[in-house]
KOLTI-925792 format. One line per 3 residues: number of its first residue (from 1); their letters; for each residue x, y negated, z negated of N, C-alpha, C. Coordinates in Angstrom, 3 decimals. Atoms other than C-alpha are relative to their C-alpha. Layout:
BEGIN
NUM	A	X,Y,Z,X,Y,Z,X,Y,Z  ...
***
This chain:
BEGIN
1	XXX	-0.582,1.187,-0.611,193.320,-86.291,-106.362,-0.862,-1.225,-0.132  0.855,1.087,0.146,190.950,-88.516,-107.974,-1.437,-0.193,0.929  1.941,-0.131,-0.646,187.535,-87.070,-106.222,-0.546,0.554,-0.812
4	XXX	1.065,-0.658,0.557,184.599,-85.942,-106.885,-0.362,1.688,-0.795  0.310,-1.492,0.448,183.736,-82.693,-109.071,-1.442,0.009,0.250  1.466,-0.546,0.424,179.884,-81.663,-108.399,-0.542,0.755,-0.684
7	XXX	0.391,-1.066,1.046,177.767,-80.239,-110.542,0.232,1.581,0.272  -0.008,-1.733,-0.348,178.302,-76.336,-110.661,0.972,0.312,0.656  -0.893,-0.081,-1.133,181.416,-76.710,-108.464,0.779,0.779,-0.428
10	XXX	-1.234,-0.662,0.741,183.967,-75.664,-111.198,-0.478,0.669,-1.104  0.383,-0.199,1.786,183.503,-73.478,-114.478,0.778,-0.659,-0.871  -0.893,0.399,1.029,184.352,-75.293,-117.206,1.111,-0.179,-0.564
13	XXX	-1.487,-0.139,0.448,187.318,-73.679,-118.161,1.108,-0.540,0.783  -0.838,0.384,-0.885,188.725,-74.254,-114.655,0.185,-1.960,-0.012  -0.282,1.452,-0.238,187.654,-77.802,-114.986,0.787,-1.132,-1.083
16	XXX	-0.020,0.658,1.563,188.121,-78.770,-118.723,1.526,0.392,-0.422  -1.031,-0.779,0.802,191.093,-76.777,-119.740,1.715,0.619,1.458  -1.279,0.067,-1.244,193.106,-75.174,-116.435,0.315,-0.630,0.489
19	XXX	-0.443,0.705,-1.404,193.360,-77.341,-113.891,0.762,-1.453,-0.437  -0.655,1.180,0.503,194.121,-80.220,-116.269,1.374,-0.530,-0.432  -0.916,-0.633,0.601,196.369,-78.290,-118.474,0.988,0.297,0.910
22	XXX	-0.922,-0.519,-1.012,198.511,-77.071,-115.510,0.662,-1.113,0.525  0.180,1.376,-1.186,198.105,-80.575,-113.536,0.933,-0.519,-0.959  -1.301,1.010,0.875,200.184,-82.409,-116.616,0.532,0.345,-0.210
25	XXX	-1.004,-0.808,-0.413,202.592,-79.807,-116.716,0.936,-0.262,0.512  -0.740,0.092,-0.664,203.456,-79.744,-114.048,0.502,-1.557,0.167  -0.046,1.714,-0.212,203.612,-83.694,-113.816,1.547,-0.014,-1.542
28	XXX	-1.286,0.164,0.836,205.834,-83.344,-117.374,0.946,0.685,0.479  -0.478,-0.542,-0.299,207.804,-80.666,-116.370,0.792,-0.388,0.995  -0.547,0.207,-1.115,208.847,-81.786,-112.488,-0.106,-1.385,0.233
31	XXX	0.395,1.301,-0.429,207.858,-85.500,-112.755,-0.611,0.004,1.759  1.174,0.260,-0.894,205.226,-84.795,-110.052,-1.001,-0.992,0.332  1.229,0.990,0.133,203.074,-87.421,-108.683,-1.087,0.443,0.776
34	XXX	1.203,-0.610,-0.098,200.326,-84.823,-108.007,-1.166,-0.205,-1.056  0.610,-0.309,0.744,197.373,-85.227,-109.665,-1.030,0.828,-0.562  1.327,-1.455,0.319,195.554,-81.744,-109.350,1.181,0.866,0.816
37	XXX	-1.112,-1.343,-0.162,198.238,-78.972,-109.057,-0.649,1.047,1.084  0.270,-1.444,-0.966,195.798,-76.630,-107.277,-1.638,-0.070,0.837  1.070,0.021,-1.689,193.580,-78.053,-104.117,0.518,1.063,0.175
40	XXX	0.256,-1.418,-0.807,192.730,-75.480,-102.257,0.839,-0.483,1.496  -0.408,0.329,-0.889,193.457,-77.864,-99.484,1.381,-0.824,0.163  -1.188,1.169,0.187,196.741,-78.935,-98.418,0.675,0.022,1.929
43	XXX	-0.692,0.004,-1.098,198.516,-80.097,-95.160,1.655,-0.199,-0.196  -1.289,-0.049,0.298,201.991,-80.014,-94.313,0.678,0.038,1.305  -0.685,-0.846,-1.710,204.684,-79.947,-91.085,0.834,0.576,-0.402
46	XXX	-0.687,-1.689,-0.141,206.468,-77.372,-90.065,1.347,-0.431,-0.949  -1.289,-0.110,0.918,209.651,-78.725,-91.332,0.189,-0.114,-1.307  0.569,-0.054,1.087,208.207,-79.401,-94.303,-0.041,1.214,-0.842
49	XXX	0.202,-1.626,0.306,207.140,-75.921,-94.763,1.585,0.645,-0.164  -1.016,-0.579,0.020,210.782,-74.635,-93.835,0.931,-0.043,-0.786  -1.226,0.880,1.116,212.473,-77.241,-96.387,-0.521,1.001,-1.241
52	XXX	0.463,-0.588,1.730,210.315,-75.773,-99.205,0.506,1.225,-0.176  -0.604,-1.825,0.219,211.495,-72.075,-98.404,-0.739,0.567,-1.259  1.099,-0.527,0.864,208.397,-70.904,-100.355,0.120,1.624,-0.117
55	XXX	-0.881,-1.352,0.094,209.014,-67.336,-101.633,-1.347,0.900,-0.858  0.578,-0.431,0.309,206.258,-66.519,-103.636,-0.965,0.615,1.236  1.366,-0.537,-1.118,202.758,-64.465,-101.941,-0.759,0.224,-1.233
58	XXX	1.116,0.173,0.815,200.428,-64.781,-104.830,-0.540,-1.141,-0.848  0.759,1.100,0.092,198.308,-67.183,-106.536,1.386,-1.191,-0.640  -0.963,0.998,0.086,201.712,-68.993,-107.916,0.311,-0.533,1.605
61	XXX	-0.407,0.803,-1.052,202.300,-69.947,-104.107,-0.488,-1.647,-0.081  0.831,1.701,-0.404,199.740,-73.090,-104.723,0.880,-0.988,-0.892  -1.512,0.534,0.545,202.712,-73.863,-107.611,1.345,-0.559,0.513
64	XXX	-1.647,0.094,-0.508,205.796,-73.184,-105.708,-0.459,-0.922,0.830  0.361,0.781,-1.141,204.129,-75.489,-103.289,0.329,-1.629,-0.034  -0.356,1.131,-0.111,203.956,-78.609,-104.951,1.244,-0.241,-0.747
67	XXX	-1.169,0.025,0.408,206.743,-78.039,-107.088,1.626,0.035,0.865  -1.201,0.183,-1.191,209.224,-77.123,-103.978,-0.125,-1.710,0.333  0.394,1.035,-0.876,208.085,-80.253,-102.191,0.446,-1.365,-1.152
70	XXX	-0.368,1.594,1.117,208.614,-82.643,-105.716,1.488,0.603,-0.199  -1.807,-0.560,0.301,212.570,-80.682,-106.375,0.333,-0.516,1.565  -1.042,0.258,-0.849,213.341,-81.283,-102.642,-0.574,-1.664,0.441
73	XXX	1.199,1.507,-0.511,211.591,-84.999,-102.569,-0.475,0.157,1.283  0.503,0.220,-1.067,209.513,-84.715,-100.159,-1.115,-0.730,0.089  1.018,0.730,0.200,206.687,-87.242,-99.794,-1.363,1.269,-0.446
76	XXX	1.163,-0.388,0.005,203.680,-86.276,-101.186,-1.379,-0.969,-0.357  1.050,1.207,0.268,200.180,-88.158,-100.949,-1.435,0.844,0.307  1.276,-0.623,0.242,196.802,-87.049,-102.384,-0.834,-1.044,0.721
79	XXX	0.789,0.056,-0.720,193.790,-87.712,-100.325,-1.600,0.080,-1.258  1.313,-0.174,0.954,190.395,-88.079,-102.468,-1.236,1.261,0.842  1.472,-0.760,-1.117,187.527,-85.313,-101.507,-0.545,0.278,-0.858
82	XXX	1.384,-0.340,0.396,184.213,-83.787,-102.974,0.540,1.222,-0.072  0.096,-1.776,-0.452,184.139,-80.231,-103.932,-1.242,0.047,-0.723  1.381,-0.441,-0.217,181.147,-78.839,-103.268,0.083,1.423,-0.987
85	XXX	0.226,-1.395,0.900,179.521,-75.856,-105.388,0.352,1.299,1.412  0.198,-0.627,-1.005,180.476,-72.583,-103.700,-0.942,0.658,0.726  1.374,-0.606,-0.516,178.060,-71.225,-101.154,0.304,1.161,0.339
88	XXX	-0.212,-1.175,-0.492,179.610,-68.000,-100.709,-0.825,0.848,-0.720  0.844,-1.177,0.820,177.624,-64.808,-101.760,0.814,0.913,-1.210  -1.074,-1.272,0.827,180.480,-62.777,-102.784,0.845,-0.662,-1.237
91	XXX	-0.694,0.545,1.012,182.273,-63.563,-106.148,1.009,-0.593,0.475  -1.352,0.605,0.105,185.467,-65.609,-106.307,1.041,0.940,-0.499  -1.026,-0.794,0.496,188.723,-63.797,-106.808,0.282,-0.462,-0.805
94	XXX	-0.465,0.006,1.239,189.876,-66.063,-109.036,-0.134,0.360,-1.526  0.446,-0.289,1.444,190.153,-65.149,-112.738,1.054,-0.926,-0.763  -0.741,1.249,0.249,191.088,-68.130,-114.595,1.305,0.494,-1.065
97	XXX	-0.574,-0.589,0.817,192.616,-66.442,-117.882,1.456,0.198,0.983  -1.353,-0.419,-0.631,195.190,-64.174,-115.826,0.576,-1.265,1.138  -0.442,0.666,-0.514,195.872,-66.353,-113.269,0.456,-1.847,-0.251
100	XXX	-0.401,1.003,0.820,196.394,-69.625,-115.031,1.302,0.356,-0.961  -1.122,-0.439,0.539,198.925,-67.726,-116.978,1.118,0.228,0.864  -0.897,0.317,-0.981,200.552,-66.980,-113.980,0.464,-0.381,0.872
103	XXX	-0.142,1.399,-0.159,200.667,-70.736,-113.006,1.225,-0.462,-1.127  -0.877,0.647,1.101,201.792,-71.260,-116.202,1.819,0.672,-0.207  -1.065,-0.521,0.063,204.773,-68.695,-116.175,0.919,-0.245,1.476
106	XXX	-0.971,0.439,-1.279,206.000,-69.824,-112.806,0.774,-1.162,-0.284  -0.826,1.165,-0.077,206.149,-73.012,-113.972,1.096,-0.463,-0.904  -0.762,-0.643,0.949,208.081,-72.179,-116.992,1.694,0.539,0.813
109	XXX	-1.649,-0.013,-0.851,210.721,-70.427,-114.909,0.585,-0.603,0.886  -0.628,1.218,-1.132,211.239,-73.316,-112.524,0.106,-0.872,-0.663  -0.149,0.837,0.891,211.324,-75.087,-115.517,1.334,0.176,-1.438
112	XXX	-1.124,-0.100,0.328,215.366,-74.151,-117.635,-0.288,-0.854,-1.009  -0.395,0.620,1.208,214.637,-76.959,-119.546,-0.687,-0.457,-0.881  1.171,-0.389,1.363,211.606,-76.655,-121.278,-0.308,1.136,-0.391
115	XXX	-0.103,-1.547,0.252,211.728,-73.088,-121.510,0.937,0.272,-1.068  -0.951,-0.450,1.296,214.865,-73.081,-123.611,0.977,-1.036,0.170  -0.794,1.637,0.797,216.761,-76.483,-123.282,-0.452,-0.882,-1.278
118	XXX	0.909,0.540,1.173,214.339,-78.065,-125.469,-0.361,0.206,-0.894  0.134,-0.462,1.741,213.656,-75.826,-128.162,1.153,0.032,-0.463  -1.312,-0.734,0.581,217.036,-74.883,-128.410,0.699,-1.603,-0.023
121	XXX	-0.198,1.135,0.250,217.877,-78.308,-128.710,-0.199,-0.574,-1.396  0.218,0.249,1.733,215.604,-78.984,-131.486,-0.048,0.864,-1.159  0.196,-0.892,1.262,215.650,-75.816,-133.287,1.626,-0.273,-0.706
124	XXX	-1.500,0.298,0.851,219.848,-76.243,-133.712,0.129,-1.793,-0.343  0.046,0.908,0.650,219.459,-79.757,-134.703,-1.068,-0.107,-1.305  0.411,-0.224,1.376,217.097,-78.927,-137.586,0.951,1.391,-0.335
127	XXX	-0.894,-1.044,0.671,219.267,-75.884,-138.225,1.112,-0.371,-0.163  -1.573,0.638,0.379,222.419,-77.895,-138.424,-0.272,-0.233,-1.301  0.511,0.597,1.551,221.009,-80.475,-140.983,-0.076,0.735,-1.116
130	XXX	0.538,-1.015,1.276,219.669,-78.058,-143.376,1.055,0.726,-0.042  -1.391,-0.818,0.444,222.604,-76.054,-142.977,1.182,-0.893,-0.315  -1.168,1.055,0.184,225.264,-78.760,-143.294,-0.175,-0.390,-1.366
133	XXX	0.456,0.762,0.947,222.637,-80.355,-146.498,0.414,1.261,-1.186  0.065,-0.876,0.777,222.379,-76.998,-148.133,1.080,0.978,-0.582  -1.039,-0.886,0.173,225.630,-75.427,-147.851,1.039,-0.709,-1.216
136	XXX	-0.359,0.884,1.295,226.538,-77.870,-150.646,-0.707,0.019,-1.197  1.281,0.095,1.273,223.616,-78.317,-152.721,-1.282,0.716,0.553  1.427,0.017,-0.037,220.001,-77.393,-153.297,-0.731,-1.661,0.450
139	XXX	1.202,1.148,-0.421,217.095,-79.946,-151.633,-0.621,0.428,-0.714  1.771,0.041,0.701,214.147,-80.877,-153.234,-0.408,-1.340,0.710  0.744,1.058,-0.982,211.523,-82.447,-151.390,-1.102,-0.094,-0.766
142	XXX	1.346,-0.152,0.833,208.594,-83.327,-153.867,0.431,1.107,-0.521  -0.034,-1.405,0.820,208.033,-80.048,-155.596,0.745,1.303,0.405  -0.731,-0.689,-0.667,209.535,-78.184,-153.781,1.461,-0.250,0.639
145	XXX	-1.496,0.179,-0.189,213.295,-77.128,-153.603,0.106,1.224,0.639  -0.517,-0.718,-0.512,215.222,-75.481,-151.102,1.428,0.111,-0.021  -1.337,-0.325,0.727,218.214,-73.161,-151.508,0.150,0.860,0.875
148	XXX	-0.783,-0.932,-1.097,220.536,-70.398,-149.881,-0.995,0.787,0.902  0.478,-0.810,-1.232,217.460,-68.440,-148.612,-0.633,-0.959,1.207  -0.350,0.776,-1.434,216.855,-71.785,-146.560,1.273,0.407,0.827
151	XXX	-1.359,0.106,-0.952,220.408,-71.777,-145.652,-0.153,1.086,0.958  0.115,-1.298,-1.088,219.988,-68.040,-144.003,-1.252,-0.362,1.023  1.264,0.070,-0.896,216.955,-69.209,-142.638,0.552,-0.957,1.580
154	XXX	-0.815,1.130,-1.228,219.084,-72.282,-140.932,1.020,0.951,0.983  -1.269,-0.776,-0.927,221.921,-69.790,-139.730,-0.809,0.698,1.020  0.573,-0.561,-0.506,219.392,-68.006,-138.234,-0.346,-0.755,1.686
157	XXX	0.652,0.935,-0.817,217.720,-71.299,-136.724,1.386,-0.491,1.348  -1.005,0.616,-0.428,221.675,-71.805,-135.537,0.096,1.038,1.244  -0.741,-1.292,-0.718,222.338,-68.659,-133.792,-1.175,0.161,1.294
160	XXX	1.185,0.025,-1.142,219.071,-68.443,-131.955,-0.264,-1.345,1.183  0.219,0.432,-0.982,219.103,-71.765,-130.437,0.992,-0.654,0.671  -1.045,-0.163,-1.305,222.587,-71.069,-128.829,-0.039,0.542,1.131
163	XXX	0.225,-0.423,-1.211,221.146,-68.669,-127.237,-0.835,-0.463,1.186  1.308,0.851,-1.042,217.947,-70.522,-125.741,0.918,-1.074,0.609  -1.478,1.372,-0.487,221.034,-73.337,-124.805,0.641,0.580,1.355
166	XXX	-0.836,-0.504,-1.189,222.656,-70.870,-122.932,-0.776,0.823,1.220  0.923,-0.613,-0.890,219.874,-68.959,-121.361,-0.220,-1.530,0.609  0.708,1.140,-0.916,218.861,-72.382,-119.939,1.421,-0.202,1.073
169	XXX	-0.670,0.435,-0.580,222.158,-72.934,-118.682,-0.023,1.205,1.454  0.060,-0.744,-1.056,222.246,-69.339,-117.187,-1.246,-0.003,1.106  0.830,-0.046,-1.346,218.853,-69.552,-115.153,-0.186,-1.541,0.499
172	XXX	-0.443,1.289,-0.663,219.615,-73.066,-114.008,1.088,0.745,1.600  -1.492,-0.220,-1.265,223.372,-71.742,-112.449,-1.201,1.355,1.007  0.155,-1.428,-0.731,221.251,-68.356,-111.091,-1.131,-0.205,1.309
175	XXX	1.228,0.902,-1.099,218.243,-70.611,-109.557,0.136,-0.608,1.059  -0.276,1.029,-0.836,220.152,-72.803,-107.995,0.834,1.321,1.105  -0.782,-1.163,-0.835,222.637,-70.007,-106.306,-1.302,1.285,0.813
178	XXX	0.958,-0.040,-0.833,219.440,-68.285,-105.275,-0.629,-0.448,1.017  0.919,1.278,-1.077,218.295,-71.239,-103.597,-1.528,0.175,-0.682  1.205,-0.256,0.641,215.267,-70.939,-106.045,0.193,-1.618,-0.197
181	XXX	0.456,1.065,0.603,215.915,-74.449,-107.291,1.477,-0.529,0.918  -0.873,0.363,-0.427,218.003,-77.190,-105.351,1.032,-0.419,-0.334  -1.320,0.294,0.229,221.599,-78.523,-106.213,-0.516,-1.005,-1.052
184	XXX	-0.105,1.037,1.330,222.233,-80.141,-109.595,1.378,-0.496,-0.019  -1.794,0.437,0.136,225.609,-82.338,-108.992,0.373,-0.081,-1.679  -0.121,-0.112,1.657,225.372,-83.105,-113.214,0.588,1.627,-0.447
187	XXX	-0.784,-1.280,0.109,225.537,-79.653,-113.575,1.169,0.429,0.635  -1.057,-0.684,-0.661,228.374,-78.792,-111.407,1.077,-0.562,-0.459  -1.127,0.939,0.885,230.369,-82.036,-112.980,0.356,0.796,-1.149
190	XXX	0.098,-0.712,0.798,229.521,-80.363,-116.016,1.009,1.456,-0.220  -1.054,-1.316,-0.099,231.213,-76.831,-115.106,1.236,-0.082,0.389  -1.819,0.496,-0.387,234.217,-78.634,-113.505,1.115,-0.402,-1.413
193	XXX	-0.483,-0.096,1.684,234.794,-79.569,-117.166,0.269,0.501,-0.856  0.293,-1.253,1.227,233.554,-76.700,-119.385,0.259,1.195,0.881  -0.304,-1.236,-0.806,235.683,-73.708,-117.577,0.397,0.685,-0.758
196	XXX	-0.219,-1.372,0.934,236.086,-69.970,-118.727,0.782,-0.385,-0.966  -1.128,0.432,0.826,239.298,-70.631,-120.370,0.095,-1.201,-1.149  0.068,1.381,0.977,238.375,-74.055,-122.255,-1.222,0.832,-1.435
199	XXX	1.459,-0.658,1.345,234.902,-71.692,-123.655,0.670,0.645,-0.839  -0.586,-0.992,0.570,237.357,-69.167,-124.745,0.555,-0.625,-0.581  -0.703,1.166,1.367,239.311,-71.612,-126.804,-0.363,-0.497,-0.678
202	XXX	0.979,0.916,1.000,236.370,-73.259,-128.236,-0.813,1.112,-0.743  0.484,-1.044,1.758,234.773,-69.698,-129.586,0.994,0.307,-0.709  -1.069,-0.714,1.119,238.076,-68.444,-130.779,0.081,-1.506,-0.996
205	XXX	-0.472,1.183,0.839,238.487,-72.108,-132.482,-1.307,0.308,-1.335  0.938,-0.248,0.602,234.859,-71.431,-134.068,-0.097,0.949,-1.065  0.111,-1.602,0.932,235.435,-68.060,-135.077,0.834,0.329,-0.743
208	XXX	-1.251,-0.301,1.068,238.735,-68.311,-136.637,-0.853,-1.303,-1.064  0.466,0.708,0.836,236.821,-71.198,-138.399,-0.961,0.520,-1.308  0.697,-0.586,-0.089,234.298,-68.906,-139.313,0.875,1.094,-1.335
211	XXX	-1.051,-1.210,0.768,237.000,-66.081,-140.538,0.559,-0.987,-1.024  -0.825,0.301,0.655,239.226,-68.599,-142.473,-1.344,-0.340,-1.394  1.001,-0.396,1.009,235.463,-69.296,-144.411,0.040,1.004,-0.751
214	XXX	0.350,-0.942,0.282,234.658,-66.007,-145.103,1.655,0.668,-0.898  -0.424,0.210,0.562,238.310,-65.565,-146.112,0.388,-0.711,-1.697  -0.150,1.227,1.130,238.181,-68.340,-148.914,-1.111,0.814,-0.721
217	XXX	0.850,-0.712,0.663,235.260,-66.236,-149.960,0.502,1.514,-0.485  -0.954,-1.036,0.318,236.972,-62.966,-150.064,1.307,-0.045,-1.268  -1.254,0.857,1.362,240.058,-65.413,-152.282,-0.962,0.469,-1.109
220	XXX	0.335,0.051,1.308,237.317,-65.941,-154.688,-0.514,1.008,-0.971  0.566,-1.560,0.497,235.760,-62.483,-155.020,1.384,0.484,-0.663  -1.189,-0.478,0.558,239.453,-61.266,-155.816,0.079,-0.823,-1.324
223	XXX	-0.234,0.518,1.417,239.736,-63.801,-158.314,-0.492,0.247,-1.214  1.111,-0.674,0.614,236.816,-62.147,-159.927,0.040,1.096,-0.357  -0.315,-1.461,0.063,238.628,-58.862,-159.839,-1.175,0.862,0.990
226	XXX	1.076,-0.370,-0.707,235.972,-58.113,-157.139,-0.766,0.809,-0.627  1.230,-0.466,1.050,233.230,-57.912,-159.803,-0.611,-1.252,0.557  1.428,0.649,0.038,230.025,-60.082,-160.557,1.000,-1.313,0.118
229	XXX	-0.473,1.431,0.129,230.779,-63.563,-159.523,-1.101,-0.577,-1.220  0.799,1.050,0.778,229.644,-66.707,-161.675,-1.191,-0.580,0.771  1.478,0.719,-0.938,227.297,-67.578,-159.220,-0.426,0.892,1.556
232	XXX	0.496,-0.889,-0.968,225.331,-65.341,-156.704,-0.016,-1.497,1.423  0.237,1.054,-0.749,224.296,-68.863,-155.166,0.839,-0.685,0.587  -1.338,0.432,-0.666,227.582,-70.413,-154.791,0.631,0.836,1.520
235	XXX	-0.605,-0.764,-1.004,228.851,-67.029,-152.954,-0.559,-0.120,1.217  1.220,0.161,-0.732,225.677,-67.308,-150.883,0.569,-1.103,1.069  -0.057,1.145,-0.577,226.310,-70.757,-149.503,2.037,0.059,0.574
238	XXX	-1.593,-0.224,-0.675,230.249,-69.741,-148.604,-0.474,1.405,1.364  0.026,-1.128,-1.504,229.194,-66.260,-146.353,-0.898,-0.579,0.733  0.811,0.454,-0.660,226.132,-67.912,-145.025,0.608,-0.493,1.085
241	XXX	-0.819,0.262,-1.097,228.365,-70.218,-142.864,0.783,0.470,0.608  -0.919,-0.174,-0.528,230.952,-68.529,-142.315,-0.420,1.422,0.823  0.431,-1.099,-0.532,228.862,-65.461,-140.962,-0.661,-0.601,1.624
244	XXX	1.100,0.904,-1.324,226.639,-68.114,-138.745,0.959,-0.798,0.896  -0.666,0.561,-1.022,230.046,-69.525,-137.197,0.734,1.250,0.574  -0.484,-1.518,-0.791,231.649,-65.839,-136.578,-0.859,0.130,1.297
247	XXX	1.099,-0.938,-0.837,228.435,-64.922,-134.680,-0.027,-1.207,0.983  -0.289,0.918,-1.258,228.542,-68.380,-132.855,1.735,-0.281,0.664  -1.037,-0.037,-1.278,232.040,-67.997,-131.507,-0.047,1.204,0.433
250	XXX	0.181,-1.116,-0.671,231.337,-64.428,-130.238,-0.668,-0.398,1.132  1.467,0.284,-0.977,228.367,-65.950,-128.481,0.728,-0.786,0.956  -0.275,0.621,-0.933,230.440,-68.517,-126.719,0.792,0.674,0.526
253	XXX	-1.017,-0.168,-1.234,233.816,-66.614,-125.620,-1.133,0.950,0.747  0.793,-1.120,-1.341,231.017,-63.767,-123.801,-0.904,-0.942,0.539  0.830,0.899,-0.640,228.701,-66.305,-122.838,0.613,-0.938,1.216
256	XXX	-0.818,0.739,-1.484,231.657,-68.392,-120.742,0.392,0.831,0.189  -0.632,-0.772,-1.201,232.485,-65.131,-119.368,-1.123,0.522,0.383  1.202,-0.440,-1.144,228.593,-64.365,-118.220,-0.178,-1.063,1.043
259	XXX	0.228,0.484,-0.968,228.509,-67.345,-116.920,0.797,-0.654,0.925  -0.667,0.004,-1.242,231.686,-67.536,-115.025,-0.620,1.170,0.976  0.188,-1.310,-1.005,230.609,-63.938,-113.865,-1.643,-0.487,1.613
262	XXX	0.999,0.703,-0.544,226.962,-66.335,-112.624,0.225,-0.950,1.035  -0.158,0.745,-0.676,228.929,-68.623,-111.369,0.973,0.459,1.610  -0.805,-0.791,-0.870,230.964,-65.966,-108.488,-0.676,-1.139,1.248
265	XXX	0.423,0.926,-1.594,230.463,-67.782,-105.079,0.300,1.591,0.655  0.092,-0.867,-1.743,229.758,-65.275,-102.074,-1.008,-0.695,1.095  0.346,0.594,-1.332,228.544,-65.794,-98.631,-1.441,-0.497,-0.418
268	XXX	1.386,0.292,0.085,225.036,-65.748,-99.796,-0.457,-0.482,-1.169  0.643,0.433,1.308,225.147,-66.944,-103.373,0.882,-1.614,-0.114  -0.538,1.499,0.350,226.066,-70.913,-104.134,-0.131,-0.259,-0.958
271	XXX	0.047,1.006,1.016,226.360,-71.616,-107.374,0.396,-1.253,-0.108  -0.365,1.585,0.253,227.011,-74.909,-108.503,1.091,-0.278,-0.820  -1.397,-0.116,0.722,229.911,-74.018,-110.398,0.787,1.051,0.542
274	XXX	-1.292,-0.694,-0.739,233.556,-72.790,-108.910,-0.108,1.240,-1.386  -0.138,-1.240,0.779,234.182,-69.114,-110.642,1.228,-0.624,-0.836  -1.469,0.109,0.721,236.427,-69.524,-113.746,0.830,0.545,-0.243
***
């Protein structure tokens, strides 16, 4: 909080590398205006305490702490102090390694959208491109040219970061219905929009898209007397897509029916989305 470190106070790692590493984290992650994630010391009132509904009992509690308190706004204001070297005899429990990791994995799962909004964001926007560029032609970039075993590489890049898309969506709806993470109205707008029945229309739209591909590929093999085509590469760049949009409308009609099944309302679960 902008005090003092004394000599010998912190090891290195804790000072140089954890505490820093964690501290901007969490600050990117939750837009926190903490600037040391893990005083030892912290005050708080009671209702305070009750709002946060803190759930953890191990060294992530000093996490869920300021992270509850920045998700449910609650004021928070650092205090400057000194830390002194310790004078205890007996070792420190902490062990920075393990427990910094599981700082880091807390904050990760209270975190939906750097966990797998964000990659899966940018991995299917470079896996579009390249698949959209390539499913036509060969690239060449300088010396180097890329061809259909890009393209599989892109379908790949496509399929995987539907799922990180949708895993974010599912531990968002499952967090919040926990009461792990508080109410997202965006999101709930969101599901009032995109219901079971609309997903299921948009994979079958995909997947017959997908089939009528793979079709047109099947045409041309016949035309061939289903022998050796004229081009391995051509064929290549026709199943490629049409294999990587099959497998992405499967993914969506079961995916809007996991996460209608996420979104069930009972007495004790609130999602943020009505069941579809």
């Amino acid at each position: 909080g902008g005090g003092r470190i004394m000599p010998g106070a912190m090891p290195w790692k804790n000072r140089w590398i954890g505490n820093p590493v964690l501290s901007f984290l969490g600050q990117l992650f939750f837009k926190c205006p903490a600037r040391d994630f893990h005083c030892g010391l912290r005050g708080f009132t009671k209702a305070a305490f009750q709002k946060m509904e803190l759930q953890t009992t191990g060294m992530e509690f000093a996490s869920e702490m300021v992270i509850k308190a920045t998700l449910k706004q609650l004021k928070i204001t650092e205090v400057p102090i000194t830390l002194y070297k310790d004078g205890r005899s007996r070792p420190p429990h902490l062990k920075p390694w393990r427990d910094g990791w599981r700082h880091l994995r807390f904050m990760l799962i209270y975190s939906p959208y750097w966990l797998f909004l964000a990659p899966g964001l940018l991995l299917s926007a470079v896996g579009i491109i390249l698949a959209a560029a390539l499913s036509f032609n060969n690239i060449r970039i300088g010396g180097i040219e890329l061809n259909v075993g890009t393209l599989a590489m892109a379908g790949m890049a496509i399929a995987v970061s539907f799922q990180l898309i949708a895993f974010a969506f599912y531990t968002k709806v499952f967090a919040i219905a926990e009461g792990l993470l508080p109410d997202d109205p965006k999101l709930a707008r969101a599901f009032k929009i995109f219901t079971l029945e609309k997903g299921i229309v948009a994979g079958l739209l995909i997947l017959f898209a997908g089939a009528a591909l793979f079709l047109r590929a099947l045409w041309i093999w016949k035309q061939a007397h289903y022998g050796m085509l004229p081009s391995m590469e051509d064929n290549l760049r026709r199943l490629i897509p049409a294999a990587t949009l099959m497998i992405l409308g499967v993914q969506t009609i079961f995916s809007s029916f996991f996460m209608s099944v996420l979104s069930l309302k009972t007495v004790s679960r609130k999602p943020p989305a009505p069941a579809g």
